[in-house]
C-alpha positions as CSV (number, residue, x, y, z in Angstrom):
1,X,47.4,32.8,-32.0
2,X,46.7,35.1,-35.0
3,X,48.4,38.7,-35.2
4,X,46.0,41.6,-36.0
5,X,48.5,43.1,-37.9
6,X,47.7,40.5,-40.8
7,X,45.4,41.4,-42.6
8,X,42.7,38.5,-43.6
9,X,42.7,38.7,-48.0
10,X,39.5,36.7,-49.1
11,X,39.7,33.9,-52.0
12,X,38.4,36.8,-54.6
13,X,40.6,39.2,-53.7
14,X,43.5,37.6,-53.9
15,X,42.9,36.1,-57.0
16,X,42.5,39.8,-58.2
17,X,46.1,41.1,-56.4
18,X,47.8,38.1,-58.1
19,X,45.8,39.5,-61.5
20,X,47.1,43.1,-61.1
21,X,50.5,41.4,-60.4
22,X,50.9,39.5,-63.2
23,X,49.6,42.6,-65.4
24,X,51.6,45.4,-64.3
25,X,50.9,48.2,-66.4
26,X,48.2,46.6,-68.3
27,X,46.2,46.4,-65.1
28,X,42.8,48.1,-65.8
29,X,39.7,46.4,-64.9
30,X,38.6,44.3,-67.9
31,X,42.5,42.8,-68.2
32,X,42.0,41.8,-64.8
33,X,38.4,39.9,-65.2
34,X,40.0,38.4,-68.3
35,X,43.2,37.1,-66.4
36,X,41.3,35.7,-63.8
37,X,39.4,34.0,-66.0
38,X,41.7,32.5,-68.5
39,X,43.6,31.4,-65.3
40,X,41.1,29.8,-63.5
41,X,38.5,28.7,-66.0
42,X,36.0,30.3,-64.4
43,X,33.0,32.9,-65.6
44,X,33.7,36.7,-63.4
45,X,31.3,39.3,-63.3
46,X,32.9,42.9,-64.5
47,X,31.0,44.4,-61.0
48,X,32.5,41.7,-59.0
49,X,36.2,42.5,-60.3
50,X,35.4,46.9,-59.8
51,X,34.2,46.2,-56.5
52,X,36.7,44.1,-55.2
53,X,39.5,46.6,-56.6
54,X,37.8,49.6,-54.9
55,X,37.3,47.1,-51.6
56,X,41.1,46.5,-52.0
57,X,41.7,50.3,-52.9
58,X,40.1,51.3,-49.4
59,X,42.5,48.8,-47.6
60,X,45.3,50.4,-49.5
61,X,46.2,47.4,-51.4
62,X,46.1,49.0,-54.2
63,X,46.3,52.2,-55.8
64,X,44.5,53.6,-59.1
65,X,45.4,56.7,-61.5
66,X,43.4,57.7,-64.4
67,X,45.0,57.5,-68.1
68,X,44.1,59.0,-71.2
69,X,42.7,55.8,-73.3
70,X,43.7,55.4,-76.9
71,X,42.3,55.9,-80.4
72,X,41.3,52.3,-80.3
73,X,39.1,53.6,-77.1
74,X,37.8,56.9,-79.0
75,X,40.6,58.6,-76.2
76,X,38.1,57.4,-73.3
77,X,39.8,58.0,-69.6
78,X,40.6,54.2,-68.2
79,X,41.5,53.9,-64.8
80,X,44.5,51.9,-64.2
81,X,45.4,49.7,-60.9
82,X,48.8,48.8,-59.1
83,X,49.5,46.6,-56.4
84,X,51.1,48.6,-53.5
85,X,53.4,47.2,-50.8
86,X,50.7,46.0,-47.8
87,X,49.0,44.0,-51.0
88,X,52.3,42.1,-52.1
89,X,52.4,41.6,-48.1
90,X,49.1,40.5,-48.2
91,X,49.4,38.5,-51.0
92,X,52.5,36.7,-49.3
93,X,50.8,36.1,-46.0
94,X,48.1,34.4,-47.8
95,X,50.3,32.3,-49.7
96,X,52.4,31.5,-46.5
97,X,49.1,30.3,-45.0
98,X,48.0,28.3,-47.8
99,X,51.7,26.2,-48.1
100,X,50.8,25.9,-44.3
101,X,47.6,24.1,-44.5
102,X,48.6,22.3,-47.3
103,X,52.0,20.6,-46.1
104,X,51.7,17.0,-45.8
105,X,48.5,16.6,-47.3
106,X,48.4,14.3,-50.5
107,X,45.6,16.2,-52.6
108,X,43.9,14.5,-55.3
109,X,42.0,15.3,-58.7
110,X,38.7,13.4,-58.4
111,X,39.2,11.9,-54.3
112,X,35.8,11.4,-52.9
């Protein structure tokens, strides 16, 4: 039986709370696409990343503030993200699940 208290976190999404995780204050959006992507080797559209942070914004799984940007920036505003408590909860659920799914199965680079 599944509870409705958990919330369901889709593959994107969590790869971008486990982004803003592992970038703390350095969370803007770009840092995020380019974490993701160094990570998992994979090409991420800049549109995908904003509009999966605003998706996980609304669901209050995250939380934004706007920051004066640097001289590096020519001082343009950046918006900076931070993981709140339901999406480290989320985030911890989803990893439960996957250990779950995953126990006892032998799982193999290159298995047909």
């Amino acid at each position: 039986m599944v509870s409705m208290s958990r919330a369901n976190l889709g593959d994107f999404e969590h790869l971008v709370l486990l982004a803003v995780m592992r970038l703390g204050d350095a969370a803007y959006g770009l840092a995020v696409r380019g974490e993701i992507e160094r990570r998992t080797d994979r090409t991420v559209s800049t549109g995908a990343v904003y509009s999966t942070l605003d998706r996980l914004e609304h669901k209050r799984f995250v939380r934004s503030s706007i920051e004066q940007g640097t001289v590096a920036r020519d001082n343009r505003l950046r918006r900076r993200y931070e993981i709140l408590p339901a999406g480290r909860d989320a985030v911890n659920a989803a990893q439960s699940d996957i250990r779950a799914m995953s126990r006892g199965l032998i799982l193999h680079k290159g298995v047909r």
